[in-house]
C-alpha positions as CSV (number, residue, x, y, z in Angstrom):
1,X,109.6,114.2,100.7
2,X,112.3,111.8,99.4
3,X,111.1,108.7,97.2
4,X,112.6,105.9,95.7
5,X,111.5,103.3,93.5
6,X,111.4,101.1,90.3
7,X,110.0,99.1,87.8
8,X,108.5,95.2,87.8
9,X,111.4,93.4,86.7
10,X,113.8,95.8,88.9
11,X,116.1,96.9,85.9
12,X,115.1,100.6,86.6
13,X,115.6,102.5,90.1
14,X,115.1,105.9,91.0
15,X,115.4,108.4,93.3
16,X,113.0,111.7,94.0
17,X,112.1,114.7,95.7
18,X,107.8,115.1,96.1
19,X,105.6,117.3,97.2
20,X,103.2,114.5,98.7
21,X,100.8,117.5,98.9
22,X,100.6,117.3,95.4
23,X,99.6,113.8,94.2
24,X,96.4,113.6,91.9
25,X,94.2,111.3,89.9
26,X,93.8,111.4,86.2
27,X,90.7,110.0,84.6
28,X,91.6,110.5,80.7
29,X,91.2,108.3,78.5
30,X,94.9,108.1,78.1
31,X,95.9,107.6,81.8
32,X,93.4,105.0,81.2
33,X,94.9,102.9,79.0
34,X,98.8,103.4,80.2
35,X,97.5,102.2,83.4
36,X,95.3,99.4,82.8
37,X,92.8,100.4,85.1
38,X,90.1,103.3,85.9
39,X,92.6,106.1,86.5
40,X,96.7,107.1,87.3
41,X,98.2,108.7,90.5
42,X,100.9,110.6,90.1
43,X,103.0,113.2,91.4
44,X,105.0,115.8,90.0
45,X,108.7,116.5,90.3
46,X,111.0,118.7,88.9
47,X,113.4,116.4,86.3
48,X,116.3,118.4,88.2
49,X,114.6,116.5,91.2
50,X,115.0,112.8,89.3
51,X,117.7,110.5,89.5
52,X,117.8,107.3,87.6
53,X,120.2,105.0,90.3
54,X,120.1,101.9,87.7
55,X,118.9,101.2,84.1
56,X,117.7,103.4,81.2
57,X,114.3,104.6,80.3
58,X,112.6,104.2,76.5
59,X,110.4,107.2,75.5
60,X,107.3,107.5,73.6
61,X,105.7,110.8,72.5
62,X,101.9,110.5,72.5
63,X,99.5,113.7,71.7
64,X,97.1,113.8,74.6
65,X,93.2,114.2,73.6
66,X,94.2,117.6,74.4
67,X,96.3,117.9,71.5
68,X,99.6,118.5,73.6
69,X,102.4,116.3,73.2
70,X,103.8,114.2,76.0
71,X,106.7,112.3,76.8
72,X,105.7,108.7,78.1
73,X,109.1,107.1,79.8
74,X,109.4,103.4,80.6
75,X,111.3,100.4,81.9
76,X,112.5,98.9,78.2
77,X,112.3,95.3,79.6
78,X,109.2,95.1,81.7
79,X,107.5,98.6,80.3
80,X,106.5,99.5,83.6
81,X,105.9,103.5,83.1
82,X,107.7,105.8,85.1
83,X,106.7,109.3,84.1
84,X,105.2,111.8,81.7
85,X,106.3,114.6,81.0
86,X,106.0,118.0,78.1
87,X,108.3,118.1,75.2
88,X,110.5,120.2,74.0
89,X,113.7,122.5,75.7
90,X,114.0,123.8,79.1
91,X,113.4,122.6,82.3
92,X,110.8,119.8,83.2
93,X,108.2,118.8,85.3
94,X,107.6,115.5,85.8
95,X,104.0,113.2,86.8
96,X,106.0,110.3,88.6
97,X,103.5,107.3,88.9
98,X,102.9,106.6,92.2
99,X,102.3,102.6,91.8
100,X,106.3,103.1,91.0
101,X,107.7,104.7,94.5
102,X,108.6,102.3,97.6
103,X,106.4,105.1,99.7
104,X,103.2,104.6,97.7
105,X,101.4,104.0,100.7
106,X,102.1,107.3,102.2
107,X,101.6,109.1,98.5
108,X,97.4,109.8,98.9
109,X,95.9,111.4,96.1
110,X,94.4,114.6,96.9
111,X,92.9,115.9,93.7
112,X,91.6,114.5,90.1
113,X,91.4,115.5,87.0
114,X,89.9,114.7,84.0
115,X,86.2,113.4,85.6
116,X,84.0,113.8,82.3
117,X,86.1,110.8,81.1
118,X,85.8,108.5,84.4
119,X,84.1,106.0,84.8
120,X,80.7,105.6,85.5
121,X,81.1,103.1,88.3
122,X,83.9,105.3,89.8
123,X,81.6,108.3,91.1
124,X,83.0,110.9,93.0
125,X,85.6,109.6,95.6
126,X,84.5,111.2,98.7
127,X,86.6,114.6,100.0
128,X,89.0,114.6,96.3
129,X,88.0,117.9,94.3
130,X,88.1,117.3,91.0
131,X,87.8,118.7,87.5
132,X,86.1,118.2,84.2
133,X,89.1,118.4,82.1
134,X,93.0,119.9,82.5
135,X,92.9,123.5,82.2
136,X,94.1,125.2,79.6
């Protein structure tokens, strides 16, 4: 599925390729905080699948409670966040944020991860499998 999007302010626009099959919740403690609410959607796409159409992204490196590093990327004006993604060489997959695309509406979360961190009032969303934490 094609997507396009971009940021708050409109200084950054994009353009992807989706698997809409493949959208999912986070409940860390990180996604958390980036977000500003009880959890992030995102989907991934391959960067080869990524095209910025206007602006530049900033990046920020944070180590995830899991210990890995990840790469945090974000509109420099507004600092609406775009992606995360592993660091390091070779090719990349990205977790586009939903809340980002033009097609959000049609982008429906259908897994979670990270439940022993979400929140209490949250429960279990009704039909979305998820897991305790991000394997491996």
């Amino acid at each position: 599925m094609k997507i396009d999007g971009g940021c708050v302010c409109g200084e950054v626009t994009y353009e992807a390729e989706v698997d809409p099959e493949k959208v999912g919740l986070c409940n860390c403690t990180d996604c958390q905080k980036f977000s500003g609410s009880a959890f992030r959607m995102s989907v991934p796409a391959p960067d080869s699948e990524f095209r910025l159409l206007t602006g530049e992204l900033k990046v920020y490196v944070k180590t995830a409670e899991s210990g890995g590093k990840r790469e945090q990327a974000f509109c420099p004006e507004c600092g609406t966040h775009f992606y995360s993604t592993s660091v390091g060489e070779g090719p990349k997959l990205l977790r586009l944020r939903t809340s980002t695309a033009n097609q959000r509406d049609q982008l429906v979360p259908r897994s979670q991860g990270w439940m022993r961190s979400a929140q209490a009032w949250l429960a279990d969303l009704p039909g979305l499998p998820g897991v305790d934490k991000q394997p491996g």
